[in-house]
C-alpha positions as CSV (number, residue, x, y, z in Angstrom):
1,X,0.0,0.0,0.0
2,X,1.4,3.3,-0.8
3,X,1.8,6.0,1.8
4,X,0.2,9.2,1.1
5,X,1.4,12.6,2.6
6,X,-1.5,14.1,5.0
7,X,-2.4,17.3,3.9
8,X,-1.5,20.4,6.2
9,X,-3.7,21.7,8.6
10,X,-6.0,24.0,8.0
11,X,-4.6,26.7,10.2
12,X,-1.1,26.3,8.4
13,X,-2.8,26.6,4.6
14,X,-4.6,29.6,6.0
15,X,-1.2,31.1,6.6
16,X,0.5,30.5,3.5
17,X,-2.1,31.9,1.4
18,X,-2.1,35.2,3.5
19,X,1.8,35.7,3.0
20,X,1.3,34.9,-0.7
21,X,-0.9,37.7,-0.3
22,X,1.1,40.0,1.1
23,X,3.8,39.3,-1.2
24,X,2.0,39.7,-4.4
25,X,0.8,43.7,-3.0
26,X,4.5,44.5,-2.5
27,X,5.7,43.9,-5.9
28,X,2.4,45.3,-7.2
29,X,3.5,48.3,-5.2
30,X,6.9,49.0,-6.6
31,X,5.3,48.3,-9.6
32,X,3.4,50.9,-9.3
33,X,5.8,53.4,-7.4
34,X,8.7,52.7,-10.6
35,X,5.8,53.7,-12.9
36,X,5.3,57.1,-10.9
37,X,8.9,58.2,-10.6
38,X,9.6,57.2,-14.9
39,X,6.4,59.6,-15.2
40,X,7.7,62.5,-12.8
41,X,11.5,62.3,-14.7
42,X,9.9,62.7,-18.2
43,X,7.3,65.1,-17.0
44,X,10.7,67.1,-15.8
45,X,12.5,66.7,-18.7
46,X,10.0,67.7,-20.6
47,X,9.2,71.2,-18.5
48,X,12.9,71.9,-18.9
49,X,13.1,71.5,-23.0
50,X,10.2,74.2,-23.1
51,X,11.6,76.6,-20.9
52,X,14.9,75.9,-22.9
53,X,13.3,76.8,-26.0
54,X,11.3,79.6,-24.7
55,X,14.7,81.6,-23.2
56,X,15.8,80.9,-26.7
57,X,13.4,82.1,-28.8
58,X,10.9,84.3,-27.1
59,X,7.8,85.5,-28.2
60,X,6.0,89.0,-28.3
61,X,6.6,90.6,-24.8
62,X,8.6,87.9,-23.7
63,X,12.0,89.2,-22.3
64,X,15.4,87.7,-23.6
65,X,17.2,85.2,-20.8
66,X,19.9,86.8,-19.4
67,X,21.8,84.0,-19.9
68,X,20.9,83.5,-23.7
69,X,20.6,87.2,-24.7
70,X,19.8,87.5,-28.6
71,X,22.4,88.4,-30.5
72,X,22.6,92.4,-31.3
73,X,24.9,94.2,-34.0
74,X,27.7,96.0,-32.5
75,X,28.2,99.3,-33.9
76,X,31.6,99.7,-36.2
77,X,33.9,102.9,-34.4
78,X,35.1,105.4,-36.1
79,X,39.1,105.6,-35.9
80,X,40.8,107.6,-33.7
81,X,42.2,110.4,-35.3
82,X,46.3,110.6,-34.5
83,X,46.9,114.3,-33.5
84,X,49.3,116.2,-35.5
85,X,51.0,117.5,-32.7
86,X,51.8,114.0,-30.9
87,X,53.8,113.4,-34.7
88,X,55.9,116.4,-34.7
89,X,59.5,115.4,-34.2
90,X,58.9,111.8,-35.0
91,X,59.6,111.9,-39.0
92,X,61.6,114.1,-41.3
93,X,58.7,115.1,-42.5
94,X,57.6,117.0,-39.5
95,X,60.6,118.1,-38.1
96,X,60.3,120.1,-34.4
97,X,60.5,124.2,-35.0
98,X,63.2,125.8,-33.8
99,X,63.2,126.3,-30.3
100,X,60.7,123.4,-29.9
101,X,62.0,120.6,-27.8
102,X,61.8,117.5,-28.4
103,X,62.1,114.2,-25.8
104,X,63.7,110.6,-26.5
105,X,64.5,108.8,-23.6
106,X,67.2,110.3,-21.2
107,X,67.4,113.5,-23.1
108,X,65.6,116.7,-24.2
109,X,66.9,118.2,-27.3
110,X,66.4,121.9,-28.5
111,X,67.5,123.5,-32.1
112,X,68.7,127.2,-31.0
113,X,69.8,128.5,-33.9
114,X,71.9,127.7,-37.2
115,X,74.7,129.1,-39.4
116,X,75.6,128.3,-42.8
117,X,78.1,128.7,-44.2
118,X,80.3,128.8,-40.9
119,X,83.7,128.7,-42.5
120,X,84.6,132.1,-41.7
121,X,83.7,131.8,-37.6
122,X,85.7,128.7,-37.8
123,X,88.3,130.2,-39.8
124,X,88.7,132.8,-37.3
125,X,89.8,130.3,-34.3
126,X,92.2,128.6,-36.4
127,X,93.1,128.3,-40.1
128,X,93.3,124.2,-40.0
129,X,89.6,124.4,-39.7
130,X,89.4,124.5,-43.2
131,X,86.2,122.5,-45.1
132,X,87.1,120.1,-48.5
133,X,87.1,121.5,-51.6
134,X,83.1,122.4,-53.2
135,X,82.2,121.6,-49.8
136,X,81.1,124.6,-46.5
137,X,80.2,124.4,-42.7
138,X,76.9,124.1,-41.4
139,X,76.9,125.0,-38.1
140,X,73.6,124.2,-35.3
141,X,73.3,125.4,-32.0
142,X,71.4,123.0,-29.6
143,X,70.2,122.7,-26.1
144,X,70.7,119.3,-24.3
145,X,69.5,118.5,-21.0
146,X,69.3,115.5,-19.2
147,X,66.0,114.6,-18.0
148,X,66.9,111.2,-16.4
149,X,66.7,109.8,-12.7
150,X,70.1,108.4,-13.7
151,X,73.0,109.9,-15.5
152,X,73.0,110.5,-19.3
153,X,75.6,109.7,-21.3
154,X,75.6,112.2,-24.6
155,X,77.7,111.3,-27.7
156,X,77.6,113.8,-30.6
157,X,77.9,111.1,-32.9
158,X,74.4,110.5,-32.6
159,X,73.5,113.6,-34.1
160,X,73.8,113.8,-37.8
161,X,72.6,115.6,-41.1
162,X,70.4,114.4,-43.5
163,X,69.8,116.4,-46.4
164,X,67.4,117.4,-48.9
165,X,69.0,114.6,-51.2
166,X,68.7,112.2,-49.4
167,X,72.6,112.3,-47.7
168,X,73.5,111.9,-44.4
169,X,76.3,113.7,-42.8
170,X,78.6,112.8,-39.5
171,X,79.8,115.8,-37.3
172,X,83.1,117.0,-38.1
173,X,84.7,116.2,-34.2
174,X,88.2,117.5,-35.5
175,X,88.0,121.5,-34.7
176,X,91.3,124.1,-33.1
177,X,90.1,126.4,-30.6
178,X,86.7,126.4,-31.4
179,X,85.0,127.6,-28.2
180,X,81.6,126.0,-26.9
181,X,81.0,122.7,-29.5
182,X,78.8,120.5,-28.0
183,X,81.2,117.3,-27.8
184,X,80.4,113.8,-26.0
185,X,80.4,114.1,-22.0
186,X,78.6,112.3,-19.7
187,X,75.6,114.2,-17.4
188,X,74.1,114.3,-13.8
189,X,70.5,114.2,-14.0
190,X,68.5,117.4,-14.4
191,X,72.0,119.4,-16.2
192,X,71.8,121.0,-19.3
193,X,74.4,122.4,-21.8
194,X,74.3,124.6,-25.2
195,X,77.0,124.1,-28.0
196,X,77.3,124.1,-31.4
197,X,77.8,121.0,-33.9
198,X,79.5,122.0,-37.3
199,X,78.9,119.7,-40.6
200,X,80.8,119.3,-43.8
201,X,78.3,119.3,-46.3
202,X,78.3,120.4,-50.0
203,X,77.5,123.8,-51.2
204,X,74.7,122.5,-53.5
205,X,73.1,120.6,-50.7
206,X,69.7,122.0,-50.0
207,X,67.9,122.3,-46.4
208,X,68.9,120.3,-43.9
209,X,67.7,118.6,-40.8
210,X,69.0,117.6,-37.5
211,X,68.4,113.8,-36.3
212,X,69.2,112.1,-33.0
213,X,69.5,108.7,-33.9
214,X,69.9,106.8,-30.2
215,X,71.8,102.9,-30.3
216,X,68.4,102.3,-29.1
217,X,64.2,103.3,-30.1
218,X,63.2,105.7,-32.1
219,X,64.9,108.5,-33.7
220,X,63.7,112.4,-33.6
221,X,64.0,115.3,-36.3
222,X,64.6,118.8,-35.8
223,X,64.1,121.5,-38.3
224,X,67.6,123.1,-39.4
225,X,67.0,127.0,-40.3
């Protein structure tokens, strides 16, 4: 005879079913619950597109997002004009007047006067100071101060000549007895000094002009009278 298992008792069945129950409402409940919270993310996602797309392109009597202001035209300005004065001095073609100074770094230059030809002042100090042949001195009188915090170290060398064709002339250095040249020397800050610089230059040569041409910037141009 076979043996056959007695079936639970009735108490125990009760039990069983009411936890299979139970279990059954729990996952219907998260069920539920993950439903809600995918609805609530796209619901969100969905608000912030629009408002995205509003701040971007706004309707009538909407105002522009501060953020993602619409693009405006910005008005071309005109140049700014370069003032003739700030040029003077900066090119031989605006020379400084004479008696205008003119600044480079470390020094202040002034054009005092000019003399041309010089040969018979020079000739009066000495006859070696004799020009070449076809050739006369052009003498110019300058003011050179030093406006440095430190001292300034002036070499005449740095002034030359250039002429109306296009030449450019050295100082003559080499001069007997001639009183108050303006030679090389070096400077204490806030001195000054006038002398005289004396060219060789041809007596065809047209106008002249004086240039300080420092080892380093930018050169400056005085008007020779």
């Amino acid at each position: 005879m076979s043996e056959t298992t007695p079936p639970p008792p009735s108490g125990v069945a009760e039990v069983e079913r009411q936890e299979k129950r139970q279990i059954r409402r729990e996952y219907l409940l998260v069920g539920v619950l993950a439903i809600v919270a995918v609805c609530c993310m796209c619901a969100g996602l969905l608000a912030l597109g629009g408002n995205n797309n509003r701040a971007n392109n706004p309707g009538p009597g909407q105002a522009v997002n501060a953020e993602n202001p619409a693009p405006t035209a910005v008005p071309e300005l005109p140049p700014t004009p370069t003032s003739p004065a700030a040029a003077v001095g900066a090119s031989l073609e605006n020379p400084a007047s004479v008696g205008m100074p003119v600044e480079v770094p470390l020094f202040r230059f002034t054009v005092l006067s000019a003399e041309r030809p010089a040969d018979a002042r020079l000739a009066s100090y000495s006859p070696w100071n004799v020009a070449p042949e076809d050739q006369e001195f052009q003498g110019v009188r300058v003011r050179v101060e030093c406006i440095s915090e430190q001292e300034c170290n002036f070499a005449v060398w740095q002034m030359d000549l250039i002429g109306s064709s296009g030449v450019i002339y050295a100082p003559r250095v080499v001069l007997v007895d001639v009183p108050d040249l303006a030679e090389s020397r070096e400077m204490l800050p806030g001195s000054s000094f006038e002398g005289s610089i004396y060219y060789e230059v041809p007596r065809s040569e047209g106008s002249v002009t004086l240039r300080w041409e420092p080892i380093v910037g930018n050169s400056v141009y005085m008007r020779v009278p």
